[in-house]
C-alpha positions as CSV (number, residue, x, y, z in Angstrom):
1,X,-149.8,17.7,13.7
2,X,-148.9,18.6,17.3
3,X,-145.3,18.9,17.9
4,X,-144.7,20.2,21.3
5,X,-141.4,21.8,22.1
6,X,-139.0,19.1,24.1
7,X,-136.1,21.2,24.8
8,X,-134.9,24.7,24.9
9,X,-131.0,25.1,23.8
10,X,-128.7,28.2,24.3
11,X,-125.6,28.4,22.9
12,X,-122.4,29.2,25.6
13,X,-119.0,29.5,26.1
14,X,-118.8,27.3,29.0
15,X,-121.4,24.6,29.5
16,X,-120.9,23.6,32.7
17,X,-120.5,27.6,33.8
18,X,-124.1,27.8,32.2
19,X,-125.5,25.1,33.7
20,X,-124.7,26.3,37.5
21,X,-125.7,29.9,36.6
22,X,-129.1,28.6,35.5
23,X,-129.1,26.0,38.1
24,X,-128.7,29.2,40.9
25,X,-130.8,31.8,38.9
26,X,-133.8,29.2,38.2
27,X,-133.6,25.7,40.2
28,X,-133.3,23.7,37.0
29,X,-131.2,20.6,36.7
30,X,-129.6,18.6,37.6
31,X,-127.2,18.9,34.1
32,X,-125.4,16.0,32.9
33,X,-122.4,17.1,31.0
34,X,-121.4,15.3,27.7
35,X,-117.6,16.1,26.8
36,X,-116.7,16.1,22.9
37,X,-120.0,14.3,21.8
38,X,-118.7,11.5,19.0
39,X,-120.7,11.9,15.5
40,X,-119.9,10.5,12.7
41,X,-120.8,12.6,10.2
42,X,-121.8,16.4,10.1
43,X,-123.2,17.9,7.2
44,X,-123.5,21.5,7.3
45,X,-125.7,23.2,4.5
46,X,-124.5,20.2,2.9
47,X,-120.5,20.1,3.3
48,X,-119.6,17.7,5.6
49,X,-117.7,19.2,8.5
50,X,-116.3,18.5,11.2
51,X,-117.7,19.6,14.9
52,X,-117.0,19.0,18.1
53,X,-119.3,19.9,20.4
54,X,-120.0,19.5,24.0
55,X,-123.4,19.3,25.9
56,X,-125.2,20.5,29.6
57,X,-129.0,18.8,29.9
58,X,-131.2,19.1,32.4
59,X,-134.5,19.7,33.2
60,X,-136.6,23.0,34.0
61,X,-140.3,22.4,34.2
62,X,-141.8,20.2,31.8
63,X,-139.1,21.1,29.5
64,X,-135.0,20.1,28.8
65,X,-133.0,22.6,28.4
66,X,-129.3,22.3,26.9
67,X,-126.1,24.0,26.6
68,X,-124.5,23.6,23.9
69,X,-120.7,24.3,23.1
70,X,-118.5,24.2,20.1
71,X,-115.1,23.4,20.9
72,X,-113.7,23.4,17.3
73,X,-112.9,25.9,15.2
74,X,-115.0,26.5,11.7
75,X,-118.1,27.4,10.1
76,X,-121.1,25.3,11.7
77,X,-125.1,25.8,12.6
78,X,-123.8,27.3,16.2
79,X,-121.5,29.9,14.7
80,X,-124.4,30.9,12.0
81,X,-125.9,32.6,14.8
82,X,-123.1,33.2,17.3
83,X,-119.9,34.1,15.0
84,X,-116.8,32.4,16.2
85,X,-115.2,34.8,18.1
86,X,-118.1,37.5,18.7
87,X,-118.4,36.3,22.6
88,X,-122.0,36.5,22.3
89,X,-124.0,33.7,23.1
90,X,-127.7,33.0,23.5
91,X,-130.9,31.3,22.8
92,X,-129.8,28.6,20.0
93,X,-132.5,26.3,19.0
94,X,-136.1,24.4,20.4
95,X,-136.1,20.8,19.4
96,X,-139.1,18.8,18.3
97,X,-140.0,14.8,17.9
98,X,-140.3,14.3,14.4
99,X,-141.6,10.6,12.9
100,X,-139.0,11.2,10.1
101,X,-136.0,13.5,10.6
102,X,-135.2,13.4,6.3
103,X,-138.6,13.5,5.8
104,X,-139.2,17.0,8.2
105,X,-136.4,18.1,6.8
106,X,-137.2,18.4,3.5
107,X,-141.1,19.4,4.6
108,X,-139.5,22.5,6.4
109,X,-137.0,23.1,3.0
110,X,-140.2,22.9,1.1
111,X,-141.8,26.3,3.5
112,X,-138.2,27.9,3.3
113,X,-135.5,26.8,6.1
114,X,-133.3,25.3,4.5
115,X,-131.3,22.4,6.7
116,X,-128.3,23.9,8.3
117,X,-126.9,20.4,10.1
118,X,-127.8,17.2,9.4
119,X,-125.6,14.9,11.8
120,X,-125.7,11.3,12.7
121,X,-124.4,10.2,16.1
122,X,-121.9,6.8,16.1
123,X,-124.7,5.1,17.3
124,X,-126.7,5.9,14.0
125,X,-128.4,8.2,16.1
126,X,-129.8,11.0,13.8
127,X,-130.6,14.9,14.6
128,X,-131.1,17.7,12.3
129,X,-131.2,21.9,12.4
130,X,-133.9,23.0,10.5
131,X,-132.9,27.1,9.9
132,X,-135.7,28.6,11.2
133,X,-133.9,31.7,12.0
134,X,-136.1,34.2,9.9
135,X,-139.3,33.1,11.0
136,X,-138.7,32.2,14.8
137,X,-135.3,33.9,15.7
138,X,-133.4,30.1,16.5
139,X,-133.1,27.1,14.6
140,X,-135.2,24.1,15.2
141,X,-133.4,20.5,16.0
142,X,-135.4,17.3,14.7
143,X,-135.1,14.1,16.0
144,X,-137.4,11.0,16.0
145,X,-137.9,9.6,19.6
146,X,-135.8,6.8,19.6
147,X,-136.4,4.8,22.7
148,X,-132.3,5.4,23.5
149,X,-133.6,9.1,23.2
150,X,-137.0,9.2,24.9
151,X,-134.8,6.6,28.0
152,X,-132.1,10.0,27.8
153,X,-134.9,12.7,28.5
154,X,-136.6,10.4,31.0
155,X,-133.6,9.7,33.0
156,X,-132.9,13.7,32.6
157,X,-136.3,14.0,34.5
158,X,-136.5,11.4,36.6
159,X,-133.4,12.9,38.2
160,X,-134.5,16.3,38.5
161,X,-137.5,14.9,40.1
162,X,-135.5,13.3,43.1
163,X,-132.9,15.9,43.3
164,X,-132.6,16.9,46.7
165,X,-129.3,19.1,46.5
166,X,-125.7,17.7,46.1
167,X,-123.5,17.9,42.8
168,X,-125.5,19.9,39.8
169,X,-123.1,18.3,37.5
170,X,-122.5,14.7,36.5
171,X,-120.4,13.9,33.5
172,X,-121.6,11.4,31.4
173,X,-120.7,9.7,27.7
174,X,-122.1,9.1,24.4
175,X,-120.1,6.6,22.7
């Protein structure tokens, strides 16, 4: 079982603040900038909440990296590591390609992290925190490379590739 980190996620206050900080500190991106990302459903540890969350990806190596941002109030896998209103903000999860995201999930329940989100996109999309907190200091996100995934983080490359300075920020939408 080789399962090779994809992307590297911090949590911020600011995604698009983030992005350009890295962007100037370490050449990565461009970022493409998802505003208020639709789901429709979020289960955290199994109560089904609601979360709002906004999204910087880009690329930095071989690897994606993400910004993540809540912009709701409420308990949620983001505020289990970064209490709402602590300002701190940091490394949040790695995120792997699973065949299964269920069947990972209850794998990983089975050695001890418990699932702290389980969320499904409106596209039927589905993504998963596995608490890995104790073991690894961050979560780990599962998904199943979808080809509307695997086109997203080749796009996310491809443009990194043939970026020859400009705009670091596009905005884009998942719908």
């Amino acid at each position: 079982m080789n399962r090779p980190i994809r992307q590297v996620a911090y949590f911020c206050a600011d995604v698009r603040k983030a992005a350009l900080a890295h962007h100037a500190a370490f050449g990565s991106g461009p970022y493409f900038v998802a505003d208020n990302i639709p789901l429709r459903s979020a289960l955290h540890r199994g109560v089904e909440r609601p979360l709002d969350h906004t999204s910087a990806y880009g690329q930095w190596g071989e690897v994606m990296i993400e910004f993540v941002q809540q912009n709701n109030p409420g308990p949620s896998a983001f505020h289990d590591l970064y209490p709402e209103g602590s300002g701190r903000w940091g490394l949040h999860h790695v995120a792997l390609f699973v065949d299964d995201v269920d069947a990972e999930c209850a794998r990983l329940g089975a050695l001890g992290f418990a699932t702290a989100l389980r969320a499904e996109m409106s596209d039927g999309f589905v993504f998963a925190f596995a608490d890995t907190v104790s073991a690894y200091g961050h979560m780990t996100e599962l998904y199943a490379p979808a080809p509307v995934l695997t086109g997203f983080y080749d796009m996310v490359a491809q443009a990194a590739k043939a970026y020859a300075g400009g705009d670091v920020i596009t905005t884009i939408s998942f719908s």
